[in-house]
C-alpha positions in Angstrom: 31.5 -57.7 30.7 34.8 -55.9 29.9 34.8 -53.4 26.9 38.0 -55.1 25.6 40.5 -58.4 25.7 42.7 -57.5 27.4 40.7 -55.9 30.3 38.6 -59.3 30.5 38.6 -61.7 33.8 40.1 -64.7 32.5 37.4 -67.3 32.9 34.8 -64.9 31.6 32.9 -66.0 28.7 33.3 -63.9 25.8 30.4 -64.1 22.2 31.6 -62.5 19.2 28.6 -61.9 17.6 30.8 -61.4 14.0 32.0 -65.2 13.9 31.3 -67.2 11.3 29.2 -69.8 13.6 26.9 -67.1 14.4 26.3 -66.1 10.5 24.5 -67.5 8.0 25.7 -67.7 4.5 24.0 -65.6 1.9 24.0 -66.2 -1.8 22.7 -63.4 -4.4 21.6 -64.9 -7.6 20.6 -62.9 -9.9 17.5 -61.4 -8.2 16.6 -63.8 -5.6 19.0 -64.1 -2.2 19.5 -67.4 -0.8 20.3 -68.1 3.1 22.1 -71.5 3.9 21.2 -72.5 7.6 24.5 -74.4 8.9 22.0 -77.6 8.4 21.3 -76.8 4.9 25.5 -76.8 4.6 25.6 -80.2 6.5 22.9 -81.9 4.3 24.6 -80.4 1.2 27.6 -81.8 2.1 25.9 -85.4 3.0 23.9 -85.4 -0.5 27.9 -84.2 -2.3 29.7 -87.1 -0.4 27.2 -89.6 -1.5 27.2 -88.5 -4.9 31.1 -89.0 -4.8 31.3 -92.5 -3.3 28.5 -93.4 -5.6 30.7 -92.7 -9.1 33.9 -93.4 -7.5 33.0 -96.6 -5.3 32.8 -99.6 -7.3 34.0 -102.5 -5.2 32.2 -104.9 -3.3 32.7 -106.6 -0.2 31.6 -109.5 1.1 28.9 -109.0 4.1 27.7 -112.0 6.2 28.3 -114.2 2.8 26.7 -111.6 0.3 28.8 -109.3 -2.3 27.4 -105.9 -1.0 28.8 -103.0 -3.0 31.2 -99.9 -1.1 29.4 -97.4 -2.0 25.8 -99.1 -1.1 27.5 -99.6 2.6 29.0 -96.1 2.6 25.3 -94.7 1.8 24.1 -96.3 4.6 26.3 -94.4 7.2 25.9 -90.9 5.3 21.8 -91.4 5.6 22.7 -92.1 9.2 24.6 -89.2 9.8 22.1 -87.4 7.8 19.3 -88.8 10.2 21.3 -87.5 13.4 21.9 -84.3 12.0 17.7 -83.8 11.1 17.1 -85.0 14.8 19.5 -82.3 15.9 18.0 -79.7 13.8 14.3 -80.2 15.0 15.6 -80.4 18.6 16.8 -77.1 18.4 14.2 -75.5 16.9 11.8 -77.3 19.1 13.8 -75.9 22.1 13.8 -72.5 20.4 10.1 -72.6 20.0 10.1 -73.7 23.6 12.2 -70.5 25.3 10.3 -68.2 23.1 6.6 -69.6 24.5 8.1 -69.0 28.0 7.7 -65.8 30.3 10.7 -63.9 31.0 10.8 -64.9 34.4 11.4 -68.6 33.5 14.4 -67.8 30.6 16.9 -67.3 33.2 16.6 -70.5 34.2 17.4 -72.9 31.5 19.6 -75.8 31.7 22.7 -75.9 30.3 23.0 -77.9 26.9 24.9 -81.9 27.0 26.9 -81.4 24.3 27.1 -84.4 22.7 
């Protein structure tokens, strides 16, 4: 891998290592210091969002006949996103607790990830 940019192949995949998406966020309270995983973020931000449509949503709708409040139907698809995101989590740590059982011979040859 080239030292710089500007020296690089073009199609060669370059990590910077000092990108946000490879960081995690620290917090220092006080005396304790607090790490936020980028799925602590995304279930913060689920558990802020349905906080929000709960005080601000007050209107129903009518569902197959039935009044059924916004913000009870907007819940619904934040605990479903929620419940993707927790799958995704455990399927990456499973597959990180996967590569690090295996020999060294056998981590060069991972599949690539489906991104999904």
């Amino acid at each position: 891998m080239a030292a710089d940019c500007k020296s690089a192949a073009p199609c060669e995949l370059r990590r910077f290592e000092s990108s946000p998406v490879h960081q995690d966020i620290a917090f220092t309270l006080s005396v304790k210091e607090f790490r936020l995983s980028r799925f602590s973020i995304a279930i913060l931000a689920y558990v802020v969002l349905g906080v929000l449509a709960v005080t601000t949503l007050d209107q129903a709708v009518s569902v197959a006949g039935r009044q059924v409040p916004l913000s009870v139907i907007t819940l619904v698809v934040l605990g479903l996103f929620a419940f993707r995101t927790w799958l995704h989590h455990k399927r990456e740590l499973l597959e990180r607790t996967e590569l690090s059982e295996r020999e060294p011979d056998e981590k060069a040859v991972v599949a690539p990830r489906r991104s999904a």
